[in-house]
DSSP file (Angstrom, degrees, kcal/mol; ACC not computed):
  #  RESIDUE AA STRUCTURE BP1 BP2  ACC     N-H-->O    O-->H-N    N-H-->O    O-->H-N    TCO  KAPPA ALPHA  PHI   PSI    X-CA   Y-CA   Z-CA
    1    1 A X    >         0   0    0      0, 0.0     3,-2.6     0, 0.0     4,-0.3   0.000 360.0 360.0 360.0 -41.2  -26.4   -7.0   19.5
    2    2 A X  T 3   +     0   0    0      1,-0.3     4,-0.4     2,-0.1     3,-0.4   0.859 360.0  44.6 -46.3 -34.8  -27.1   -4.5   16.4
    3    3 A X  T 3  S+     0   0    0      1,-0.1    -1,-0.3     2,-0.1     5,-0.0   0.235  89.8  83.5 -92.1   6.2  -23.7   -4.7   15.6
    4    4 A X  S <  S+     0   0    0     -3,-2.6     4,-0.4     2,-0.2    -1,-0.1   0.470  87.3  55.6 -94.0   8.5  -23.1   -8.3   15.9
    5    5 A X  S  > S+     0   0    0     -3,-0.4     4,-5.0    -4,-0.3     5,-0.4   0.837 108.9  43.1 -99.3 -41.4  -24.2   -9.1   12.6
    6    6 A X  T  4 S+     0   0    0     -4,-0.4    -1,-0.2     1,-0.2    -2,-0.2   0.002 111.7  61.3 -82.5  52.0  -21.9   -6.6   10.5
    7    7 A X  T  > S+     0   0    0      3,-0.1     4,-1.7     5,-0.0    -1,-0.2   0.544 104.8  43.0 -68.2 -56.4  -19.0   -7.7   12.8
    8    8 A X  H  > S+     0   0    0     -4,-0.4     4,-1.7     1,-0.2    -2,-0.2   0.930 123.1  39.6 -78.8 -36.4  -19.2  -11.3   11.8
    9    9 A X  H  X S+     0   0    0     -4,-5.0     4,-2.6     1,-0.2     5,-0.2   0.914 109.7  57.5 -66.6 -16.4  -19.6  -10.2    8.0
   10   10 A X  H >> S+     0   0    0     -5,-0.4     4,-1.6     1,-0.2     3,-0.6   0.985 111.0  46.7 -68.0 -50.2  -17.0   -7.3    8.4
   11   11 A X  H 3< S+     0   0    0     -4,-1.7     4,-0.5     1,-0.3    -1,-0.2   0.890 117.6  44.0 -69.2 -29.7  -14.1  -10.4    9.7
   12   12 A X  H 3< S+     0   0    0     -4,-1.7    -1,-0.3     2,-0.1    -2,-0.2   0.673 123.9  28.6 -99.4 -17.5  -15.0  -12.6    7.0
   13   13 A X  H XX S+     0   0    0     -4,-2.6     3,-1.2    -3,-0.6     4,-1.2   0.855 112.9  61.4 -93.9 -43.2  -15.2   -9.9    3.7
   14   14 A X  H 3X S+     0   0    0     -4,-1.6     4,-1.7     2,-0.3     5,-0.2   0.617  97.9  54.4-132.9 -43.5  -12.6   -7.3    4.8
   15   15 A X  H 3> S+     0   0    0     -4,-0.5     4,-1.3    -5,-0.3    -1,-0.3   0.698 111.2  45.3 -43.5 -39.4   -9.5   -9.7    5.0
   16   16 A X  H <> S+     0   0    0     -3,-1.2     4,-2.6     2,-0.2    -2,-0.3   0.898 111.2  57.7 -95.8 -48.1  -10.1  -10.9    1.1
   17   17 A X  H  X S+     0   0    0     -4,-1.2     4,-2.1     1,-0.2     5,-0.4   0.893 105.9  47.0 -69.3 -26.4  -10.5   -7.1    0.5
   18   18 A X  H  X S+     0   0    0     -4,-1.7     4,-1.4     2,-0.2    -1,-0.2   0.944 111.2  53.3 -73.3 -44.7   -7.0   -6.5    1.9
   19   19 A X  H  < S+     0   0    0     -4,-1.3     4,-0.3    -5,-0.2    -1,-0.2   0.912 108.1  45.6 -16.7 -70.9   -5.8   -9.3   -0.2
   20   20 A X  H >X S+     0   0    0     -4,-2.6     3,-5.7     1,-0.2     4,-0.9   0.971 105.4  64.4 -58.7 -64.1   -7.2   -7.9   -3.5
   21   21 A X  H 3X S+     0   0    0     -4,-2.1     4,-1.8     1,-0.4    -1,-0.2   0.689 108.0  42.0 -63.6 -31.5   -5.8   -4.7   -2.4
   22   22 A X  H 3X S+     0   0    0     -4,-1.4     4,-1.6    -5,-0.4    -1,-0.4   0.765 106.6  58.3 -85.7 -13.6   -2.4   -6.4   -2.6
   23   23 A X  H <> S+     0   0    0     -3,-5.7     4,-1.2    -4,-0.3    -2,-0.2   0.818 107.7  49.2 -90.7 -25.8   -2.8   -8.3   -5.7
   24   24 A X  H >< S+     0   0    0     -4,-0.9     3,-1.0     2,-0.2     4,-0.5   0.971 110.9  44.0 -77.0 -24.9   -3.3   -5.3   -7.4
   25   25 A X  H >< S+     0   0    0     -4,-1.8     3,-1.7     1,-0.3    -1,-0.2   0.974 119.1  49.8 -59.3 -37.6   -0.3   -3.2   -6.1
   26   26 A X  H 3< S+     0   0    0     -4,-1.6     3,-0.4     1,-0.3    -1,-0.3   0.753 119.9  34.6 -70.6 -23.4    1.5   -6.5   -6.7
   27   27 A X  T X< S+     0   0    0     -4,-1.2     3,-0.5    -3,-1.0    -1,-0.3   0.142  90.3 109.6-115.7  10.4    0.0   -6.7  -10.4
   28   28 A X  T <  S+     0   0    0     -3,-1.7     5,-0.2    -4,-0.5     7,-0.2   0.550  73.8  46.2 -65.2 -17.7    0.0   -3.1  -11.0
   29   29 A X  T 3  S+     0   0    0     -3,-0.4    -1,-0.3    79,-0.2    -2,-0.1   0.394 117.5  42.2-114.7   4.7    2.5   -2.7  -13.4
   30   30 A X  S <  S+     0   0    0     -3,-0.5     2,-0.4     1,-0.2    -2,-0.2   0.034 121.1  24.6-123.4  21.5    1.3   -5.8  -15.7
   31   31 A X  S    S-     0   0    0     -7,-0.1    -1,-0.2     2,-0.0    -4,-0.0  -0.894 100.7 -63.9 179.3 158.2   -2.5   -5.1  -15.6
   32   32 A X  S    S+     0   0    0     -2,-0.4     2,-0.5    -3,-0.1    -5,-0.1  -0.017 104.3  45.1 -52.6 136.7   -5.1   -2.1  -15.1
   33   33 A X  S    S-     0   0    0     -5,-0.2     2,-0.3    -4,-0.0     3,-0.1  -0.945  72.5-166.5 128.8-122.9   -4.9   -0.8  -11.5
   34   34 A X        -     0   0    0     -2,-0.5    -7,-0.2     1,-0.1     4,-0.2  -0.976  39.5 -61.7 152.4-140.3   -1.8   -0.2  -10.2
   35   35 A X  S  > S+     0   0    0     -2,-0.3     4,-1.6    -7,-0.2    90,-0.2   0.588 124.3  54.6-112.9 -29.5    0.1    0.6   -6.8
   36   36 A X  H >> S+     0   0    0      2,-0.2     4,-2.3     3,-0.1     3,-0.5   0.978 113.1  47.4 -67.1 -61.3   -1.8    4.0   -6.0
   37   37 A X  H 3> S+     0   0    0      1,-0.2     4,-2.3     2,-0.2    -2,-0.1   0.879 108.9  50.5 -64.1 -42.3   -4.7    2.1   -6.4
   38   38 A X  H 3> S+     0   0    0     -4,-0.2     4,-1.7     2,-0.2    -1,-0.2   0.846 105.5  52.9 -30.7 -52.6   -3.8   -0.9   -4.3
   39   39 A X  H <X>S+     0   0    0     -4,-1.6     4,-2.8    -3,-0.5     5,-0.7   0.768 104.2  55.5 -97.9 -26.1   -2.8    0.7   -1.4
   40   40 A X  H  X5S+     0   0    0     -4,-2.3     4,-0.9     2,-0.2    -1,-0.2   0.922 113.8  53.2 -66.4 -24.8   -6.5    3.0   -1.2
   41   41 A X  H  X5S+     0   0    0     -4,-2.3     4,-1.1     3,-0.1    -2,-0.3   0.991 112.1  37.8 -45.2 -62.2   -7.7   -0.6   -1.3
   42   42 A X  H  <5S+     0   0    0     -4,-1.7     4,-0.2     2,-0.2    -2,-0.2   0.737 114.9  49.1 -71.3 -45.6   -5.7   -1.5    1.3
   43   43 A X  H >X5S+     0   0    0     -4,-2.8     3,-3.6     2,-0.2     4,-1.5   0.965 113.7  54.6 -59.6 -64.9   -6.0    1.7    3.7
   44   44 A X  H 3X<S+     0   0    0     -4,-0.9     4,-1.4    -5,-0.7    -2,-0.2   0.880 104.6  52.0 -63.0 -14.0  -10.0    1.5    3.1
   45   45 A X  H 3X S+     0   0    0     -4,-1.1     4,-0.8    -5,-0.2    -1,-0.3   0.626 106.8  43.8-105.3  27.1  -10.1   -1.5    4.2
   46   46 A X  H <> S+     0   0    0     -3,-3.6     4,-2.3    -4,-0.2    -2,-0.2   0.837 116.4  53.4 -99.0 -52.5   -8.3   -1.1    7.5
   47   47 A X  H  X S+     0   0    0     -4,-1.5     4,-3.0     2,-0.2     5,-0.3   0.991 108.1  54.5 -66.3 -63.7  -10.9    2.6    7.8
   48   48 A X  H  X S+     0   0    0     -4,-1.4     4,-1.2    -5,-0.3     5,-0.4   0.777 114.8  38.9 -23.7 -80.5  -13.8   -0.3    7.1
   49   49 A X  H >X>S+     0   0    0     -4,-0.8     4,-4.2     1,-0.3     3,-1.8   0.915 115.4  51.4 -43.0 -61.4  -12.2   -2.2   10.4
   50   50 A X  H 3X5S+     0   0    0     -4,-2.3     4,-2.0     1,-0.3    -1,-0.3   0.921 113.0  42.0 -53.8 -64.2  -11.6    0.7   12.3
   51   51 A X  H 3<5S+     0   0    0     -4,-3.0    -1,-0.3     1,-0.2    -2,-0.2   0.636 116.6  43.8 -85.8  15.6  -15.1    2.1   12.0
   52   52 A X  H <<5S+     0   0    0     -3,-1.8    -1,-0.2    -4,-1.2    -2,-0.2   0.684 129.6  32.2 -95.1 -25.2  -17.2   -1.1   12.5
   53   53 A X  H  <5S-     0   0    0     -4,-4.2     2,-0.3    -5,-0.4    -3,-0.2   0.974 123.3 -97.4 -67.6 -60.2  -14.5   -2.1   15.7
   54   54 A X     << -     0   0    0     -4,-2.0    -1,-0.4    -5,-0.7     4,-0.3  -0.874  18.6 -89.1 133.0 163.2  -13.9    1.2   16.7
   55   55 A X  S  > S+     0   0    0     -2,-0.3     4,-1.5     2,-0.1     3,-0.2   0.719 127.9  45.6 -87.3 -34.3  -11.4    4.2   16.5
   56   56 A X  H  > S+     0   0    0      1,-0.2     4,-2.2     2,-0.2     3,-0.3   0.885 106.1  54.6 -98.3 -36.3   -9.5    2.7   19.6
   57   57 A X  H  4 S+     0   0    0      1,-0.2    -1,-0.2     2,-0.2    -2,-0.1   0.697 115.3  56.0 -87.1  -8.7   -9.4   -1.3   18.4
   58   58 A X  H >> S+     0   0    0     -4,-0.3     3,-0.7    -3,-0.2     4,-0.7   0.778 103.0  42.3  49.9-135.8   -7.8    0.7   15.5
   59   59 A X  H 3< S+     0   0    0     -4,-1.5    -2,-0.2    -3,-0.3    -3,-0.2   0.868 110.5  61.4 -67.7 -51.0   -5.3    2.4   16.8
   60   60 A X  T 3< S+     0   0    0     -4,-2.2    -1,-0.2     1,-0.2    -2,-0.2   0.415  96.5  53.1 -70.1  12.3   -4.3   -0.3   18.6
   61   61 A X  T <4 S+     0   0    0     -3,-0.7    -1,-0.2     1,-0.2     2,-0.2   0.443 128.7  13.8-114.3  -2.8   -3.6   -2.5   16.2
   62   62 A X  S  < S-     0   0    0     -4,-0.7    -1,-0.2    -3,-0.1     5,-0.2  -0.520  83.2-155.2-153.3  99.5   -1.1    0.0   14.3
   63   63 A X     >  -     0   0    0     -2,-0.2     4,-2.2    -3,-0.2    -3,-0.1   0.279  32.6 -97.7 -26.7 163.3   -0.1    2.9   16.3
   64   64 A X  H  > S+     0   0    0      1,-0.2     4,-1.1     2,-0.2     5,-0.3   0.861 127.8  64.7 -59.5 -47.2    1.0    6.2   15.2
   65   65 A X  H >> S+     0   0    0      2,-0.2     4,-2.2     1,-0.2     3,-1.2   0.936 107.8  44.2 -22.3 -61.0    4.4    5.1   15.7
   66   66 A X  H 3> S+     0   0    0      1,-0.3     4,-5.2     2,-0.2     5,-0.3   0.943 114.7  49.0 -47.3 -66.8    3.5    2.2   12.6
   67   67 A X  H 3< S+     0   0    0     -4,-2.2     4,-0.4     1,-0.2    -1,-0.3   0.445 109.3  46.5 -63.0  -6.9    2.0    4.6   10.5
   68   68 A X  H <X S+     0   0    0     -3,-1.2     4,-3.6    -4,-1.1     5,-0.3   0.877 117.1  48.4-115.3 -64.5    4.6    7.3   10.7
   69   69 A X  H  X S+     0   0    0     -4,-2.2     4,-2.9    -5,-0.3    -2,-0.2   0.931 116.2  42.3 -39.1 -68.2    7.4    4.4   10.0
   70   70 A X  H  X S+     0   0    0     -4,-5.2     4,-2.2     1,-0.2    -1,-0.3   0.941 111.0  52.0 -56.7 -44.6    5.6    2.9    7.2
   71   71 A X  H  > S+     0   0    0     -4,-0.4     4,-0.9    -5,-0.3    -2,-0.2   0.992 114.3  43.3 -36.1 -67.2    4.7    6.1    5.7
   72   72 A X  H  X S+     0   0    0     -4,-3.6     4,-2.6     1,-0.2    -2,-0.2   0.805 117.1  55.5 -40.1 -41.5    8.7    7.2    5.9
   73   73 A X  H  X S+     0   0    0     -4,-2.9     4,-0.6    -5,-0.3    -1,-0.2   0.883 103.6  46.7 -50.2 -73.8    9.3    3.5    4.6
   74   74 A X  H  X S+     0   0    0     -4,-2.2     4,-0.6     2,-0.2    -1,-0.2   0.571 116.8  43.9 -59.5 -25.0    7.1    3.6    1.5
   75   75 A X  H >X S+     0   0    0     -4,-0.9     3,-1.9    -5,-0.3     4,-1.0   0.817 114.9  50.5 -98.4 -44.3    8.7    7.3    0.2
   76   76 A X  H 3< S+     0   0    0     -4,-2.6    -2,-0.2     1,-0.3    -1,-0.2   0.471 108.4  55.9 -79.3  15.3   12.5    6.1    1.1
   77   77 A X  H 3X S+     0   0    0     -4,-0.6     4,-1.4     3,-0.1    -1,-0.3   0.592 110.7  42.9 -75.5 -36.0   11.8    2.7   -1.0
   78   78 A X  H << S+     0   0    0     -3,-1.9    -2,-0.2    -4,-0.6    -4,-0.1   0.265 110.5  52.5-107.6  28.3   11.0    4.4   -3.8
   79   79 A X  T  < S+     0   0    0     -4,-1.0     4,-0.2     2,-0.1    -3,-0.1   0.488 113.4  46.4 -82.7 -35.6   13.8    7.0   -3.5
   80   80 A X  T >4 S+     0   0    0      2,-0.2     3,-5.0     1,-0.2     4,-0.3   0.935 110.6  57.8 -83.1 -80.0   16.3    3.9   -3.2
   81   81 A X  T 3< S+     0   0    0     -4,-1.4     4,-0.4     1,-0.3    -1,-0.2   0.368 108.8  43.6  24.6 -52.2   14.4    2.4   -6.3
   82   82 A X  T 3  S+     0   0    0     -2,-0.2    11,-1.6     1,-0.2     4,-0.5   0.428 100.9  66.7-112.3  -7.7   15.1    5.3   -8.2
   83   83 A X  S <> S+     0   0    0     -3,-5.0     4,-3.9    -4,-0.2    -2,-0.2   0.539  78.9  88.2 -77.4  -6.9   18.6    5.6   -7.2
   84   84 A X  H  > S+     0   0    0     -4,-0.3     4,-1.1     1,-0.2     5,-0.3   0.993  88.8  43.8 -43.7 -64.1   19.2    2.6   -8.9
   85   85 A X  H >>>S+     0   0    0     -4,-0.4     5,-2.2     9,-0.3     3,-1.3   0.915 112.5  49.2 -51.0 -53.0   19.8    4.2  -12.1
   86   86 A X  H 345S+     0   0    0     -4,-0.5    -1,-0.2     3,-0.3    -2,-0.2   0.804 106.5  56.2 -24.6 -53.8   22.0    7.0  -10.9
   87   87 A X  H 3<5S+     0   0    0     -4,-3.9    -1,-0.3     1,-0.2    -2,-0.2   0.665 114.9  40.2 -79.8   6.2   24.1    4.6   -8.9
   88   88 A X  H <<5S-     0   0    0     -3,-1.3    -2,-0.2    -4,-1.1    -1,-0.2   0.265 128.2 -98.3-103.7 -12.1   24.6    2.7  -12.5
   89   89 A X  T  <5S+     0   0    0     -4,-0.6    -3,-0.3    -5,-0.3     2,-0.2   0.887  86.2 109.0  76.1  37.8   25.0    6.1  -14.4
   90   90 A X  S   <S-     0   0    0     -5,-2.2     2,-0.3    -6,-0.1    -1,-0.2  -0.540  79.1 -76.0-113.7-172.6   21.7    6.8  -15.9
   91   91 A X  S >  S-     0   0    0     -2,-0.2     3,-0.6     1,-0.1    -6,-0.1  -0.623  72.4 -69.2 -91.6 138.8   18.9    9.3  -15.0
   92   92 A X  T 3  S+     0   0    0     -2,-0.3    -9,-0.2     1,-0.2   -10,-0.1  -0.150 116.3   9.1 -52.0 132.0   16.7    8.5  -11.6
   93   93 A X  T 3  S+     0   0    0    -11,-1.6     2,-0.3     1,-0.3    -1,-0.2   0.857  78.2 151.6  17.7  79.7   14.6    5.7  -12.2
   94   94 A X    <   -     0   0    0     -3,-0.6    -9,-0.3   -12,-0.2    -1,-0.3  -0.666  22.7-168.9 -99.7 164.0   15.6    4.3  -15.2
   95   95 A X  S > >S+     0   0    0     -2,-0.3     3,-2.9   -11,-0.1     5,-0.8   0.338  81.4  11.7-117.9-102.4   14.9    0.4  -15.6
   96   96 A X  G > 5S+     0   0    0      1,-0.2     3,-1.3     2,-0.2     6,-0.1   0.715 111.1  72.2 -75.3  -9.8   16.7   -0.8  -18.7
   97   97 A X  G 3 5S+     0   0    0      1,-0.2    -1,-0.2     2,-0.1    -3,-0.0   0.857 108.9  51.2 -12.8 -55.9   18.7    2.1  -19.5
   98   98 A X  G < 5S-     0   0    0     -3,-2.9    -1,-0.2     1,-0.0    -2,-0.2   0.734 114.9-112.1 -25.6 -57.3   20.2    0.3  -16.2
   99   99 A X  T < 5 +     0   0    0     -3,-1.3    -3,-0.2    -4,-0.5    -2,-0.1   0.392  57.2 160.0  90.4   4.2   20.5   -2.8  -17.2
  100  100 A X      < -     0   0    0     -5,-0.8     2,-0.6     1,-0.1    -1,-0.3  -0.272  50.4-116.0 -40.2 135.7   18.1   -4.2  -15.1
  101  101 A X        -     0   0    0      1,-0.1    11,-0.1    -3,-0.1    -1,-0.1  -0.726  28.9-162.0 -88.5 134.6   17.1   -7.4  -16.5
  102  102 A X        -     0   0    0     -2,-0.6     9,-5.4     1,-0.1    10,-0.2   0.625  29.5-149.8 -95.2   1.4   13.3   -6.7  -17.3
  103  103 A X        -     0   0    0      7,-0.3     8,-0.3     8,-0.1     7,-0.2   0.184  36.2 -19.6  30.7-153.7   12.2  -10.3  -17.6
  104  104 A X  S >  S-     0   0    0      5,-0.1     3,-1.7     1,-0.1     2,-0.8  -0.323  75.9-104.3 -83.8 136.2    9.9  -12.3  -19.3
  105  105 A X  T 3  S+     0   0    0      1,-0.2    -1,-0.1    -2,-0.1     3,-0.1  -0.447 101.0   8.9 -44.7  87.6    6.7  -10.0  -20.9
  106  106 A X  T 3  S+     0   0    0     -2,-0.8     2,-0.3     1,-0.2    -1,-0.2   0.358 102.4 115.7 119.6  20.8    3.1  -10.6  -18.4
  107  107 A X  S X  S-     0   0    0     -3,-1.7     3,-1.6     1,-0.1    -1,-0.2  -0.844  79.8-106.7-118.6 152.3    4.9  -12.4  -15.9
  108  108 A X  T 3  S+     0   0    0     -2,-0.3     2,-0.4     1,-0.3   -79,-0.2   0.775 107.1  41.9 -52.6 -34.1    5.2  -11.0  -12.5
  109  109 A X  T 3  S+     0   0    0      2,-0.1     2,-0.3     6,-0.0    -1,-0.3  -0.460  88.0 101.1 -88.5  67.2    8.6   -9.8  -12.2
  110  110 A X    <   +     0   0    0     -3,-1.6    -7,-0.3    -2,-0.4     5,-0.1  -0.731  54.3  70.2 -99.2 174.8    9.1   -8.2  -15.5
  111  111 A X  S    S-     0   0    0     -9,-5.4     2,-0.6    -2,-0.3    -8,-0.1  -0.033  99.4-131.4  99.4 -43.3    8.9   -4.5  -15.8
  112  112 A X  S    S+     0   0    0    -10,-0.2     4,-0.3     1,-0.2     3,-0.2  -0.913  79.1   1.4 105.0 -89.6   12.3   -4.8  -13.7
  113  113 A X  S  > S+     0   0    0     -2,-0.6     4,-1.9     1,-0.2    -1,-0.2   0.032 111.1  89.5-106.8  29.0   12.1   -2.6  -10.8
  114  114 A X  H  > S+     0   0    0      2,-0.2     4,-2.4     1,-0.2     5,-0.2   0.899  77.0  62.3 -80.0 -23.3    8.9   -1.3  -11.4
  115  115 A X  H  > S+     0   0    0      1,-0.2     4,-5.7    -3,-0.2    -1,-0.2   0.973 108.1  46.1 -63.8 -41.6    7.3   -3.8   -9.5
  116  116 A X  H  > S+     0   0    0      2,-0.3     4,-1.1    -4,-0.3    -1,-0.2   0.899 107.4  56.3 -62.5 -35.3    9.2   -2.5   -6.5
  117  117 A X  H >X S+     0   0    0     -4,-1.9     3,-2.3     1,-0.3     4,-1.4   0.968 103.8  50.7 -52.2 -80.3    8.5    0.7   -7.1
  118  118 A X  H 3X S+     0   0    0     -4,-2.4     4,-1.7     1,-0.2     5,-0.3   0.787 104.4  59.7 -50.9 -48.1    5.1    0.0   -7.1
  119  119 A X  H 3X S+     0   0    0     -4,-5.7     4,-0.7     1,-0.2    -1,-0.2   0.827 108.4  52.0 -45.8 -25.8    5.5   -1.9   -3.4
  120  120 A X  H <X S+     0   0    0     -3,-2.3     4,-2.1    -4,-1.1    -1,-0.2   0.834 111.9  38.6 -73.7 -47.2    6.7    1.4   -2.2
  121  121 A X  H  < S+     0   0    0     -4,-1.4     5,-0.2    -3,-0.3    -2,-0.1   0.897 113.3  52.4 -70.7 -27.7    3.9    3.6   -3.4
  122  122 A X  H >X S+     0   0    0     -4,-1.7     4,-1.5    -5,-0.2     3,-0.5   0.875 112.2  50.4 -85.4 -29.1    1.1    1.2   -2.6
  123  123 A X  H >X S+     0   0    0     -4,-0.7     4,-1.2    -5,-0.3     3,-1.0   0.998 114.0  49.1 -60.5 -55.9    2.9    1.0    1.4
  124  124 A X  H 3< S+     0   0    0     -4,-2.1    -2,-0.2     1,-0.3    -1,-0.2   0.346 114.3  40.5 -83.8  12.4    2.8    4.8    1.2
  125  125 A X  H X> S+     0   0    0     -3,-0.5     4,-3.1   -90,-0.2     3,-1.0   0.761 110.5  53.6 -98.2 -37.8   -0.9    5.3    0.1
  126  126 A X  H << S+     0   0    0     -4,-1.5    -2,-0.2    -3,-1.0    -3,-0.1   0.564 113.8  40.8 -94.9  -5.6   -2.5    2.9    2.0
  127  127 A X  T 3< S+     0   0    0     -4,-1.2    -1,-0.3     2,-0.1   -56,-0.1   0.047 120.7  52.9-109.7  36.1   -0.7    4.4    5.9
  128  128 A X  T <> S+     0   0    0     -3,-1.0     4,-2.0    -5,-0.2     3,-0.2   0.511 107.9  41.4 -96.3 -48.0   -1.5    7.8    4.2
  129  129 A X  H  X S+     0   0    0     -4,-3.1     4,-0.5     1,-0.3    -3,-0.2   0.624 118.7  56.8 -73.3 -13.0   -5.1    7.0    3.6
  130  130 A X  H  > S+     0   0    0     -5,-0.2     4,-0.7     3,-0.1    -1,-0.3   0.500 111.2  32.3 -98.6 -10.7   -4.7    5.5    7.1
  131  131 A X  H  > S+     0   0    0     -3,-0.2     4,-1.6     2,-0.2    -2,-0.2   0.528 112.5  63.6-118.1  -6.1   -3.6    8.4    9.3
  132  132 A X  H >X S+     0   0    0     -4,-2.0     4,-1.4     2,-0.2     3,-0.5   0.943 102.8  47.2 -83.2 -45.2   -5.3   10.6    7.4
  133  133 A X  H >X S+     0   0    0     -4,-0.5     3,-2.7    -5,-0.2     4,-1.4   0.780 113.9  46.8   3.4-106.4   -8.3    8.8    8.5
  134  134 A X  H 3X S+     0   0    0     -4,-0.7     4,-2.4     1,-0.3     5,-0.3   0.803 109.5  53.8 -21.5 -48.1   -7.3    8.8   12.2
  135  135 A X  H <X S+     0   0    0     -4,-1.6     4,-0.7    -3,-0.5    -1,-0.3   0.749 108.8  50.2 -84.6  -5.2   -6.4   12.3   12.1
  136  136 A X  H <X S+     0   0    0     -3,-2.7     4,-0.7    -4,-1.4    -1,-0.2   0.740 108.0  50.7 -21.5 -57.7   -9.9   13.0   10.7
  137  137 A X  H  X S+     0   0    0     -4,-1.4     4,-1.8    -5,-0.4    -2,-0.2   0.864 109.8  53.2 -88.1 -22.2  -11.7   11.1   13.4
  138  138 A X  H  < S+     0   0    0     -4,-2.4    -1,-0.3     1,-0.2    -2,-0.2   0.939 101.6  59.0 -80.6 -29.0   -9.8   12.9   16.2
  139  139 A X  H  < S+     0   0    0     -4,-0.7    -1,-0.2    -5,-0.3    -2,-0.2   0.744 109.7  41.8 -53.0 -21.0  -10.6   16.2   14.9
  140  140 A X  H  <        0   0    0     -4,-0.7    -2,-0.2     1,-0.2    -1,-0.2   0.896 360.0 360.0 -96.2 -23.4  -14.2   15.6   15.3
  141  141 A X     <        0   0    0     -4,-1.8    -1,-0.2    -5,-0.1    -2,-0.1   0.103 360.0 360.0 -41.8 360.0  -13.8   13.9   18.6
């Protein structure tokens, strides 16, 4: 019963923090934060879930398997990213140098492929900040 009050608040705040944590990665490259910062949103608030459920309700809802995938995911996205330029004949990750069309100034897709870039980094912070977690809690265990 001690725990049933931050339970119910933990399902009803912790969802909107996972949210923000995505509007900023997504808004990172047109306003203060960024993608780095996004995805420690987004990993802390999965560490929040995990330690008010549990270590095991967790893991079980993204395995190592997940974390290992997403991790790999998040560096080879912004590896492809950055081959853009290369495969166009510029230096790795160039935007307009490219030819990338960079769109319209404060709107979300301008910046050209930066925004993707930033979707890559912000996956690969937030299952970094998430296994390191896990591999934390099993060392004290």
């Amino acid at each position: 019963m001690r725990d049933f009050i931050l339970k119910r608040i933990a399902a009803v705040i912790l969802p909107f923090v996972c949210v923000y944590g995505f509007y900023v990665i997504f808004h990172g490259h047109i306003s203060p934060g960024g993608s780095f910062a996004g995805g420690i949103i987004v990993g802390l608030s999965y560490i929040a879930f995990s330690t008010i459920y549990g270590i095991e309700k967790g893991r079980a809802k993204i395995p190592d398997k997940v974390l290992t995938w997403t991790e790999s995911f998040g560096t080879l996205w912004y590896g492809l990213m950055g081959l853009v330029g290369i495969f166009k004949g510029v230096p790795f990750l160039a935007n307009k140098l490219a030819g990338v069309d960079l769109g319209l100034p404060g709107a979300l897709f301008s910046g050209g492929i930066i925004f993707y870039i930033g979707l890559g980094v912000g996956i690969r912070v937030a299952s970094t900040m998430i296994t390191i977690f896990f591999t934390l809690m099993e060392d004290q265990s």
